[in-house]
TORSEMAR-621605 format. One line per field, with one value per atom (N, C-alpha, C): residue in one letter; x, y, z. Coordinates in nm, 3 decimals, padded with zeros to 5 digits. Atoms other than C-alpha are relative to their C-alpha. Example, Ala and Ser with C-alpha at 12.3 -4.5 7.8 and 13.67 -1.06 7.14 Angstrom:
# TORSEMAR-621605
resn = A, A, A, S, S, S
u = 00.089, 01.230, 00.090, -00.082, 01.367, -00.077
v = -00.119, -00.450, 00.120, -00.119, -00.106, 00.109
w = 00.000, 00.780, 00.000, -00.006, 00.714, 00.073
***
This chain:
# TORSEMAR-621605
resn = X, X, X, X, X, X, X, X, X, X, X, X, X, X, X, X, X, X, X, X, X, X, X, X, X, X, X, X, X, X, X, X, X, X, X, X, X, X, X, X, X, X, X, X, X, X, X, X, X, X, X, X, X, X, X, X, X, X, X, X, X, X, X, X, X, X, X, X, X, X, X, X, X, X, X, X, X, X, X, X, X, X, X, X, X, X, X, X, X, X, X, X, X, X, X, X, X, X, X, X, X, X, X, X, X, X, X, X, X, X, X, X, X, X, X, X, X, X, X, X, X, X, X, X, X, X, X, X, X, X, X, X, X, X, X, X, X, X, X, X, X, X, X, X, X, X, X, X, X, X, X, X, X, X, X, X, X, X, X, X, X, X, X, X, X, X, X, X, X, X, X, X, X, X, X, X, X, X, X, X, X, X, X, X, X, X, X, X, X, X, X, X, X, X, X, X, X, X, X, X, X, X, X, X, X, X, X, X, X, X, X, X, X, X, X, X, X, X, X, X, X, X, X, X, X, X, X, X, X, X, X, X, X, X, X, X, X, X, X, X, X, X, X, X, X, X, X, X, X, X, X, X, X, X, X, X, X, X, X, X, X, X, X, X, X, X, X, X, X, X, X, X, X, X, X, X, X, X, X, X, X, X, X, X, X, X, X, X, X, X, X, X, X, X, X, X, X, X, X, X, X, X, X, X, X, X, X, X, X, X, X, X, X, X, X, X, X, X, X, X, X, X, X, X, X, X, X, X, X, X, X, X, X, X, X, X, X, X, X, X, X, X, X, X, X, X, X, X, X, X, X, X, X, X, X, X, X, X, X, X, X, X, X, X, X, X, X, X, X, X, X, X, X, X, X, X, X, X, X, X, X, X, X, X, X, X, X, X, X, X, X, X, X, X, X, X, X, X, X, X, X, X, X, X, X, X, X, X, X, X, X, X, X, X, X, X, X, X, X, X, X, X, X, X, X, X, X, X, X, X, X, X, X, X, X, X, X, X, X, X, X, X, X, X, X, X, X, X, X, X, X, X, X, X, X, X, X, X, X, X, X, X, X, X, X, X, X, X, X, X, X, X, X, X, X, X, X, X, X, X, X, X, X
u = 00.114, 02.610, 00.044, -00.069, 02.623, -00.065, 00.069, 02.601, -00.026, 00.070, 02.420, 00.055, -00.023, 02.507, -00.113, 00.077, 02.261, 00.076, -00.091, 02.379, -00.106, 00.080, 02.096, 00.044, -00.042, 02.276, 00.108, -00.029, 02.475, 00.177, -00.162, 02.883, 00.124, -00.086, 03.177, 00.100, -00.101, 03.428, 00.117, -00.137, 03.727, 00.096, -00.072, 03.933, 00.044, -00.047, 03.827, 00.014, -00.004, 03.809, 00.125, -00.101, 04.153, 00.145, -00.061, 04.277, -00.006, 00.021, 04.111, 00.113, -00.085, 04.278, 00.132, -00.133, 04.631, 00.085, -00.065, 04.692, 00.019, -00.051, 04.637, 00.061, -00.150, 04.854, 00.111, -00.121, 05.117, 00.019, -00.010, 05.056, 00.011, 00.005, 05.006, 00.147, -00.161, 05.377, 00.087, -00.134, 05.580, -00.061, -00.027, 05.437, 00.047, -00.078, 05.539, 00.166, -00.103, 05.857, 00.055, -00.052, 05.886, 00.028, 00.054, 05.776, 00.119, -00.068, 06.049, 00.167, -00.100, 06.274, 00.052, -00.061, 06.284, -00.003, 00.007, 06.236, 00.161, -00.159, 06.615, 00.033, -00.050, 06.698, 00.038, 00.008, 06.589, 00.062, -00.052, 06.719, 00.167, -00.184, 07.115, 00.004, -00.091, 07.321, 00.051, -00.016, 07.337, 00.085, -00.138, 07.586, 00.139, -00.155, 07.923, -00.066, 00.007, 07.751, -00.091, 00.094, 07.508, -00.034, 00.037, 07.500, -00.041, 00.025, 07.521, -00.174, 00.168, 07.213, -00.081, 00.105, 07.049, -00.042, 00.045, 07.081, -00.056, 00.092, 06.941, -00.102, 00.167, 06.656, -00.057, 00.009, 06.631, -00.040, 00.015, 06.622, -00.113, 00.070, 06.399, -00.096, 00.105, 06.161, -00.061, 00.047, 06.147, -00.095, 00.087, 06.048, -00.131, 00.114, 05.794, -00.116, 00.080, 05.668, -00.064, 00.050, 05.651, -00.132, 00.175, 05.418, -00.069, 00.152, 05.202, -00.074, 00.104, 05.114, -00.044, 00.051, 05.122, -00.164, 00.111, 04.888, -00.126, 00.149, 04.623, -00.049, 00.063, 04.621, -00.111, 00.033, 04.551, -00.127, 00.086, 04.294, -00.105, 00.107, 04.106, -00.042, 00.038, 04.074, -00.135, 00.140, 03.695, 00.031, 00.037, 03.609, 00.152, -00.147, 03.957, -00.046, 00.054, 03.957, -00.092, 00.109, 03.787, -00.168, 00.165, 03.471, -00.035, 00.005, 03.526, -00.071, 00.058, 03.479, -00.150, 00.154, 03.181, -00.125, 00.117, 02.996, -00.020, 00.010, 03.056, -00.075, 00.070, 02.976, -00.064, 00.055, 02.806, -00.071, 00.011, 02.758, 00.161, -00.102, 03.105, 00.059, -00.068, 03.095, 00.077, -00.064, 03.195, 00.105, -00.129, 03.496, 00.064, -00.059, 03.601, 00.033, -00.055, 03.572, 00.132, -00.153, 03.807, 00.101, -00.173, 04.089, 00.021, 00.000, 04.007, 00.089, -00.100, 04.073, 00.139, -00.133, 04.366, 00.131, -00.063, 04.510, 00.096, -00.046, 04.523, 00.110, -00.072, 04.646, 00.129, -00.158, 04.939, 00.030, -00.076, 05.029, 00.075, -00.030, 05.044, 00.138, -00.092, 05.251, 00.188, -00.092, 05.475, 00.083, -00.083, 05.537, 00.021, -00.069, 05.576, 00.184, -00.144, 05.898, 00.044, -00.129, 06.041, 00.004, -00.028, 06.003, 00.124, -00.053, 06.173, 00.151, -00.143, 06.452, 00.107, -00.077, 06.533, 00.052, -00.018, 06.599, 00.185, -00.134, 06.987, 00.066, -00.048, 07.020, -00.092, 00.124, 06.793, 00.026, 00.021, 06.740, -00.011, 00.063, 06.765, -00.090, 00.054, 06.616, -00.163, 00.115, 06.291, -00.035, 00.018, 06.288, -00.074, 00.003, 06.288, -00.138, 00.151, 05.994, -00.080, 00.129, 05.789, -00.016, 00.014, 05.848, -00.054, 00.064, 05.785, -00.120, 00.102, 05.490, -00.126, 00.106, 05.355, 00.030, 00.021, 05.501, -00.097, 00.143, 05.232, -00.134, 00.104, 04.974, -00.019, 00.063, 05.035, 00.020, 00.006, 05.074, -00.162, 00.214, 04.665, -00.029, 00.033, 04.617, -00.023, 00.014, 04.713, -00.084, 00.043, 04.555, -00.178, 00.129, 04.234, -00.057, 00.036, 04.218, 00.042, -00.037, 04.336, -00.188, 00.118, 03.998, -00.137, 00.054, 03.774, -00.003, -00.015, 03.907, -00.103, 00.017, 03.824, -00.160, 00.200, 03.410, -00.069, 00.050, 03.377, 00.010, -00.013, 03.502, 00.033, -00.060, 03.571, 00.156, -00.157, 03.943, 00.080, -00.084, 04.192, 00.122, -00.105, 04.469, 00.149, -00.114, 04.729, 00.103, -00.085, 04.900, 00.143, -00.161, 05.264, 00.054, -00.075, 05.240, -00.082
v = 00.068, -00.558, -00.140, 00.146, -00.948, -00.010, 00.041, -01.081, -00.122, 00.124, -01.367, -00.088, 00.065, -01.636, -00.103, 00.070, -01.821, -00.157, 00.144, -02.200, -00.052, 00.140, -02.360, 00.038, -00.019, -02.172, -00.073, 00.080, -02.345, 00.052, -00.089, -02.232, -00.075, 00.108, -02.345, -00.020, 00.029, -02.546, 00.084, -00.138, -02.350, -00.029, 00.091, -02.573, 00.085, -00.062, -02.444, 00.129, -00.152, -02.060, -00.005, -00.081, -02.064, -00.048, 00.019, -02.242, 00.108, -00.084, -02.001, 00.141, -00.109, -01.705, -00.036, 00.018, -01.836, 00.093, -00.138, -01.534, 00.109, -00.195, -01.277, -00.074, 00.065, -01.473, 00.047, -00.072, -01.416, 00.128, -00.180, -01.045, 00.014, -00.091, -00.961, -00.036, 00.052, -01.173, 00.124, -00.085, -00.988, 00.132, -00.137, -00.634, 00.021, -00.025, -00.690, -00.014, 00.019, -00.821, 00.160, -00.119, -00.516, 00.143, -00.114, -00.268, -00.063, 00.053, -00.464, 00.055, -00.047, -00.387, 00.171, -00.167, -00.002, 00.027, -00.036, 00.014, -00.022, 00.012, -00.130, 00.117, -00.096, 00.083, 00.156, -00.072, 00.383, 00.020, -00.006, 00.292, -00.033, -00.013, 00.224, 00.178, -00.099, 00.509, 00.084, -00.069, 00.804, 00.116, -00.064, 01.004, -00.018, 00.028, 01.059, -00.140, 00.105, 00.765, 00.047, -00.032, 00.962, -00.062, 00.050, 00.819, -00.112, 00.142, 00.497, -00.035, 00.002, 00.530, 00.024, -00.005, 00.707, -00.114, 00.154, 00.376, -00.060, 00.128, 00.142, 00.059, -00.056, 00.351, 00.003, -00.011, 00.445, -00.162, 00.115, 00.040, -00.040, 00.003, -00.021, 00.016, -00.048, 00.225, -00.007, 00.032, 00.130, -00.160, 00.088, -00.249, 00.008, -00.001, -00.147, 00.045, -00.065, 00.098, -00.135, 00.078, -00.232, -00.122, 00.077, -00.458, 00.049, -00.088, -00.171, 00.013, 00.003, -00.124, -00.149, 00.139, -00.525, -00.034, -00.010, -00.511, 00.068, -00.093, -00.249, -00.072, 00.125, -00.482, -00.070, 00.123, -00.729, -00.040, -00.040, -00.608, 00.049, -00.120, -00.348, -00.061, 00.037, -00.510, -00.049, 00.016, -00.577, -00.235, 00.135, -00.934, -00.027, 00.077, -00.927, 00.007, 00.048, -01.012, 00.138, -00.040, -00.698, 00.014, -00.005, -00.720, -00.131, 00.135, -01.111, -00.003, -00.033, -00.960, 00.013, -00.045, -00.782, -00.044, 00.081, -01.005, -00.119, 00.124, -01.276, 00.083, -00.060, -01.007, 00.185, -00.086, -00.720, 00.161, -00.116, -00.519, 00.065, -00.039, -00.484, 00.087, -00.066, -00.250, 00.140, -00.145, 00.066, -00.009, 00.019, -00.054, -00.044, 00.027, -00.186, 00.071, -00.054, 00.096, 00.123, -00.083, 00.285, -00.047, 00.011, 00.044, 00.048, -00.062, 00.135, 00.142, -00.144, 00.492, 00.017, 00.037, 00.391, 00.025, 00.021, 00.252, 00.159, -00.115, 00.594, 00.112, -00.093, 00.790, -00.066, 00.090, 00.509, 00.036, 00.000, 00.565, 00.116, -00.152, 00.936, -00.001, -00.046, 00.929, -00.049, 00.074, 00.648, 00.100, -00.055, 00.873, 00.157, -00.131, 01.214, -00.021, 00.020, 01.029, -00.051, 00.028, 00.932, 00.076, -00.129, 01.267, 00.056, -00.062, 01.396, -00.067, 00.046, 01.141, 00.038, -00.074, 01.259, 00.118, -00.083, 01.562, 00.029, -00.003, 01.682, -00.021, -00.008, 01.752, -00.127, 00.088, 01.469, 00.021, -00.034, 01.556, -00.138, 00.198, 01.177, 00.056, -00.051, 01.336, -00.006, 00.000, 01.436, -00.127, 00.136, 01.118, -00.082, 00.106, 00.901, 00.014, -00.045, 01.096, -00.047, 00.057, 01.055, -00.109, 00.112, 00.718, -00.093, 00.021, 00.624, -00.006, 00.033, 00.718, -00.041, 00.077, 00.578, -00.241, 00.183, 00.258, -00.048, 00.003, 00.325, -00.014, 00.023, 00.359, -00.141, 00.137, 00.053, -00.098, 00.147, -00.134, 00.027, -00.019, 00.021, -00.100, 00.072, -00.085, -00.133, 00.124, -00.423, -00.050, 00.022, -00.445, 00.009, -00.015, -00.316, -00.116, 00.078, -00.547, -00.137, 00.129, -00.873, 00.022, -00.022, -00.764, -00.015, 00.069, -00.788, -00.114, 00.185, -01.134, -00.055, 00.076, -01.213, -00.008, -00.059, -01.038, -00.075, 00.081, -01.218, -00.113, 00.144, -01.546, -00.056, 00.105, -01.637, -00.010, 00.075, -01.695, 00.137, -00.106, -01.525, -00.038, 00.066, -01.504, 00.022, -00.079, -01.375, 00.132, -00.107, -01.089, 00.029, 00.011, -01.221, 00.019, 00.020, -01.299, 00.140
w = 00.056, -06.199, -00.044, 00.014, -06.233, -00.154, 00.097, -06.561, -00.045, 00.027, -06.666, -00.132, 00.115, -06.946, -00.022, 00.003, -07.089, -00.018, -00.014, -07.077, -00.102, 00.069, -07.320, -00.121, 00.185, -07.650, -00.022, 00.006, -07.800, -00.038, 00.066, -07.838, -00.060, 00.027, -08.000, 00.096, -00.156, -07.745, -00.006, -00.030, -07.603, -00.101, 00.044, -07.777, -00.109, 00.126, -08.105, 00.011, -00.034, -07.995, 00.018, 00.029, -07.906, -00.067, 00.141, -08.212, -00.074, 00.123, -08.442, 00.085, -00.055, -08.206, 00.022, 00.050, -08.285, -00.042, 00.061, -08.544, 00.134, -00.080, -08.273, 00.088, -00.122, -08.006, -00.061, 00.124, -08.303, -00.033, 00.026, -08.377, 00.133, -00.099, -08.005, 00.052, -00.075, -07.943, -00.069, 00.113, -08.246, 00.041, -00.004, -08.168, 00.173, -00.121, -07.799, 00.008, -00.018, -07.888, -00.057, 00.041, -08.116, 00.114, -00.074, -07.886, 00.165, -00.061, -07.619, -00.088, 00.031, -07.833, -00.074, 00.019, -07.907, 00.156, -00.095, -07.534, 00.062, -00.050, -07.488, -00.126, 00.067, -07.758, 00.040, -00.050, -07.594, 00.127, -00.125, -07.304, 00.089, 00.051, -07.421, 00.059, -00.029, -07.297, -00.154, 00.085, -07.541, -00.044, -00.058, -07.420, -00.038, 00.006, -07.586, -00.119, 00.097, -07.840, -00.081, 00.007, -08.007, -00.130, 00.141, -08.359, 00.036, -00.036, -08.233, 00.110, -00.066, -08.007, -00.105, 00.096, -08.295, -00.076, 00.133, -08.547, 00.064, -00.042, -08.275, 00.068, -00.045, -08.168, -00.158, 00.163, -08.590, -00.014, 00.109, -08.653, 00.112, -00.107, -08.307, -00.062, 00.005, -08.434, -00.144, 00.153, -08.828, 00.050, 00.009, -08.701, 00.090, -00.044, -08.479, -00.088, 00.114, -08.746, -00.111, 00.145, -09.023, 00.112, -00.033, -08.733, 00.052, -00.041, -08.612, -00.172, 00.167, -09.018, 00.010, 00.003, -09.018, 00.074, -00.171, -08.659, -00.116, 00.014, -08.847, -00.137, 00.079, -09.189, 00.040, -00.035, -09.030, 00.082, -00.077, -08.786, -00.078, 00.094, -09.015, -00.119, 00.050, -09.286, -00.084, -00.018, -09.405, -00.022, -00.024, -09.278, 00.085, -00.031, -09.110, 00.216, -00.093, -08.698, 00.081, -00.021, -08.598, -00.060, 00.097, -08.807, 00.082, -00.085, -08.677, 00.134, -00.163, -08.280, 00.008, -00.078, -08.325, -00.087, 00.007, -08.531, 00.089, -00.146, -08.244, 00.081, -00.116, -07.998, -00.041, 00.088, -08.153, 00.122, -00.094, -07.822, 00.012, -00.010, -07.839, -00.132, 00.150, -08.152, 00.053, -00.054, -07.984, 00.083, -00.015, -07.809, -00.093, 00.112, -08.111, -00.087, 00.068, -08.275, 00.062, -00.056, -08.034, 00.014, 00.041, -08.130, -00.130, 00.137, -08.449, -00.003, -00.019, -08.372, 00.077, -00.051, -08.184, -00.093, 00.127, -08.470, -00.057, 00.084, -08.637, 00.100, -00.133, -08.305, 00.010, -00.005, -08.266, -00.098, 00.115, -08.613, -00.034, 00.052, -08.627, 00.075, -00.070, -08.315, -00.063, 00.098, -08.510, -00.091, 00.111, -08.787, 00.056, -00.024, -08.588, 00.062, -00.033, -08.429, -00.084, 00.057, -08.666, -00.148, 00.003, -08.821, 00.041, -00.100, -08.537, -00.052, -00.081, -08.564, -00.127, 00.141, -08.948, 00.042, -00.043, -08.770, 00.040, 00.029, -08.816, 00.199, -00.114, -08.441, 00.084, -00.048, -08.258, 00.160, -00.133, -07.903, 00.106, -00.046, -07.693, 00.096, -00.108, -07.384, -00.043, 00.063, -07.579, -00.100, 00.127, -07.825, 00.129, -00.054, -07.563, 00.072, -00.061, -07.342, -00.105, 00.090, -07.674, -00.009, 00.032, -07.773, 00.094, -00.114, -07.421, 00.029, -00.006, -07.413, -00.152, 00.089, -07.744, 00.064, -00.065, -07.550, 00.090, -00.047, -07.329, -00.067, 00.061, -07.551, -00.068, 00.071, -07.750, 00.117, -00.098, -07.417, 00.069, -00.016, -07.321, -00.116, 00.086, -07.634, -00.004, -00.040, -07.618, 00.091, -00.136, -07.247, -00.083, 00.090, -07.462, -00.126, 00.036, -07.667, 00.025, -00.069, -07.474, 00.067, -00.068, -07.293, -00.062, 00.078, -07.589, -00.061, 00.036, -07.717, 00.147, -00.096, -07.367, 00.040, -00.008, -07.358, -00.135, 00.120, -07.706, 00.040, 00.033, -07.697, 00.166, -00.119, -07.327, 00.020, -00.028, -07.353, 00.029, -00.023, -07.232, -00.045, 00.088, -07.479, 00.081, -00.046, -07.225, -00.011, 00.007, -07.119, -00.061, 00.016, -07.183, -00.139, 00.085, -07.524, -00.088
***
């Protein structure tokens, strides 16, 4: 279905749209870098090193843990940039609210591993499957919401950062 834009309203220039979207360029850089970096973590050789793998997956997975809380601040917030989205674009309330619920699903998974990793015996084999795939999720995630910036405001803030 094609969709139409009306051209006689009146919008603010790109210019300023992706000034004001600065912050999330910044959150979406640092939780990729984070999320870049438990993925080398995980992916060090564990074998015959096992403590030593444990601390840098253990410190990996503490800073991802402090900017996914940072990320849902910052997001959730009342008046903070989701409330921002869908009063710009207000058809977009119901994808918005499934980062919302995101949020909570990433978080749980957050704190079931590193549960797990308090765990006297820690299994790398199984760590790594999990964490893996919460690296998936917060990389949907991301992809999910790079896609709304982009249905709101026009811009596309990029994949990279």
């Amino acid at each position: 279905m094609a969709r139409y834009r009306r051209f006689d309203t009146l919008r603010e220039p790109a210019n300023r749209a992706r000034d004001d979207l600065e912050p999330v360029r910044l959150r979406r850089a640092g939780l990729k870098a984070a999320m870049s970096g438990l993925e080398l973590a995980l992916a060090a050789p564990a074998r015959g090193r096992e403590d030593e793998w444990r601390r840098g997956v253990r410190e990996a997975l503490d800073s991802l843990h402090e900017v996914w809380n940072r990320h849902v601040l910052e997001t959730e917030s009342p008046g903070a940039f989701l409330d921002e989205l869908v009063a710009e674009a207000p058809r977009l309330a119901n994808p918005v609210q499934r980062l919302r619920e995101e949020h909570g699903e990433i978080l749980s998974e957050l704190l079931a591993a590193d549960e797990a990793m308090r765990a006297d015996a820690v299994d790398a084999d199984g760590l790594r499957e999990r964490l893996t795939a919460v690296l998936c999720m917060l990389a949907r995630h991301r992809q999910r919401g790079a896609d709304l910036v982009y249905e709101a405001f026009d811009v596309d803030i990029g994949g990279g950062a």
